[in-house]
C-alpha positions as CSV (number, residue, x, y, z in Angstrom):
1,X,-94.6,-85.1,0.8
2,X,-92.6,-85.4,-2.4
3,X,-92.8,-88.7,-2.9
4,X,-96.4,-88.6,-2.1
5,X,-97.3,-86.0,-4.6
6,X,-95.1,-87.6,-7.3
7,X,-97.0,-91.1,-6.7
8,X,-100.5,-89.4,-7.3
9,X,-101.5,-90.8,-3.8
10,X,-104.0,-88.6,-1.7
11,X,-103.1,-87.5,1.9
12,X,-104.9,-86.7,4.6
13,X,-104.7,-87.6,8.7
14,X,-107.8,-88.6,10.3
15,X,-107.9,-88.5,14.2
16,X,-110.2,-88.6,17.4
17,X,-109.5,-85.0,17.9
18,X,-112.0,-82.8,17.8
19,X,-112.1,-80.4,14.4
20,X,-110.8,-76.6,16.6
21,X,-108.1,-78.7,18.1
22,X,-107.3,-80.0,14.5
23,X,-106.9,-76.8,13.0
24,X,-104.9,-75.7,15.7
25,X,-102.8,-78.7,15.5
26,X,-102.2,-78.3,11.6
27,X,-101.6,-74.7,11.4
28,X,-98.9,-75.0,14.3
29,X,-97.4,-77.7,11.9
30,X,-98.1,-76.3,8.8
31,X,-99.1,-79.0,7.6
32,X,-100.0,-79.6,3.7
33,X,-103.1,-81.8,4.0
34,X,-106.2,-81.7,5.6
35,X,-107.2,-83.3,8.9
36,X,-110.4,-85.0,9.2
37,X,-112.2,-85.7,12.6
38,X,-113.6,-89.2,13.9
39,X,-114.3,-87.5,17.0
40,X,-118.4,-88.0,17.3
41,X,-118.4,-91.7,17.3
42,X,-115.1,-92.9,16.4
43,X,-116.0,-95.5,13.3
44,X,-113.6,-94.5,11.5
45,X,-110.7,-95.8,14.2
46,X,-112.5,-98.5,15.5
47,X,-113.0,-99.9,11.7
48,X,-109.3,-99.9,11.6
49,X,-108.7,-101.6,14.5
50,X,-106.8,-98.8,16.1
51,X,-109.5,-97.3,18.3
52,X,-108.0,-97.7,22.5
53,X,-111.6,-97.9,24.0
54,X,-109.8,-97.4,27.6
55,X,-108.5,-94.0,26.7
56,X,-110.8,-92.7,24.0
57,X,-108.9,-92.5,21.1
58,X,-106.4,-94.1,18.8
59,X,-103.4,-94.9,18.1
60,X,-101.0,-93.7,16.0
61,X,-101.1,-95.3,12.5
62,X,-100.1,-94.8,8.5
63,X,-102.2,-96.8,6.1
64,X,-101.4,-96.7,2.2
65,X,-104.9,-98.1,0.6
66,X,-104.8,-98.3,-3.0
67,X,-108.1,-97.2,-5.4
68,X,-109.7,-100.5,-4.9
69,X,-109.7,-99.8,-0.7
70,X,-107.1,-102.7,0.0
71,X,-104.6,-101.6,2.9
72,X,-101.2,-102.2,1.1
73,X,-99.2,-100.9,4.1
74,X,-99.2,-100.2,7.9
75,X,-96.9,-98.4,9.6
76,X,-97.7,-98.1,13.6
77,X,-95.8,-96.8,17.0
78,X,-93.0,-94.4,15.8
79,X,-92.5,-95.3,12.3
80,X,-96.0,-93.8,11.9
81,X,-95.0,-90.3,12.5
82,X,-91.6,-90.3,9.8
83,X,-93.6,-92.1,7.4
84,X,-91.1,-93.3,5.4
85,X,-92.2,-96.5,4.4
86,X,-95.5,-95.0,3.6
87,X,-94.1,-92.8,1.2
88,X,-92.3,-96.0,-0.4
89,X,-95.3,-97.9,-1.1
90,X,-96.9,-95.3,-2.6
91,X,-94.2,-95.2,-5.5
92,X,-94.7,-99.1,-5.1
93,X,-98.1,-99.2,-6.2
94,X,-97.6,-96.0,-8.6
95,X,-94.8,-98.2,-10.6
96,X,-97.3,-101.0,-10.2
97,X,-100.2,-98.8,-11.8
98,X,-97.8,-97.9,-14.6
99,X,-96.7,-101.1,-15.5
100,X,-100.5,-102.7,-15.5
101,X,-101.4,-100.7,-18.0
């Protein structure tokens, strides 16, 4: 979270889970950032292409999109749960913010 919070970048987790389970979820984690639910009509995972329509919800993934909305990073499977690339490209495109300016 460091890294995230030294980079400026925003975090948040966005799942098919419906918002009680969520809050469940993050306070047995105590987690740091807030959870937001595609669970109504799943746009959200499907726009990403990581809605499973066979099982109802989707998979596991880390995105890093900059201010503009470009995905600059994907992380999927088991690398999407330790997040360490994810909190690399963030300082990426901090050092890359810096230096443009």
């Amino acid at each position: 979270m460091q890294k995230f919070q030294e980079s400026g970048a925003q975090v948040f987790g966005i799942s098919t889970d419906n918002s009680p389970s969520q809050k469940a979820f993050s306070q047995q984690l105590n987690l740091s950032f807030p959870l937001l639910s595609d669970f109504l009509d799943r746009k959200v995972s499907q726009a990403y292409g990581v809605y499973v329509p066979k099982f109802g919800v989707a998979n596991r993934v880390t995105f890093v999109i900059n201010k503009d909305g470009k995905i600059e990073y994907v992380e999927s499977g088991g690398d999407a749960m330790k997040i360490l690339g994810a909190g690399d490209a963030c300082s990426r495109l901090a050092h890359k913010k810096q230096t443009d300016q």
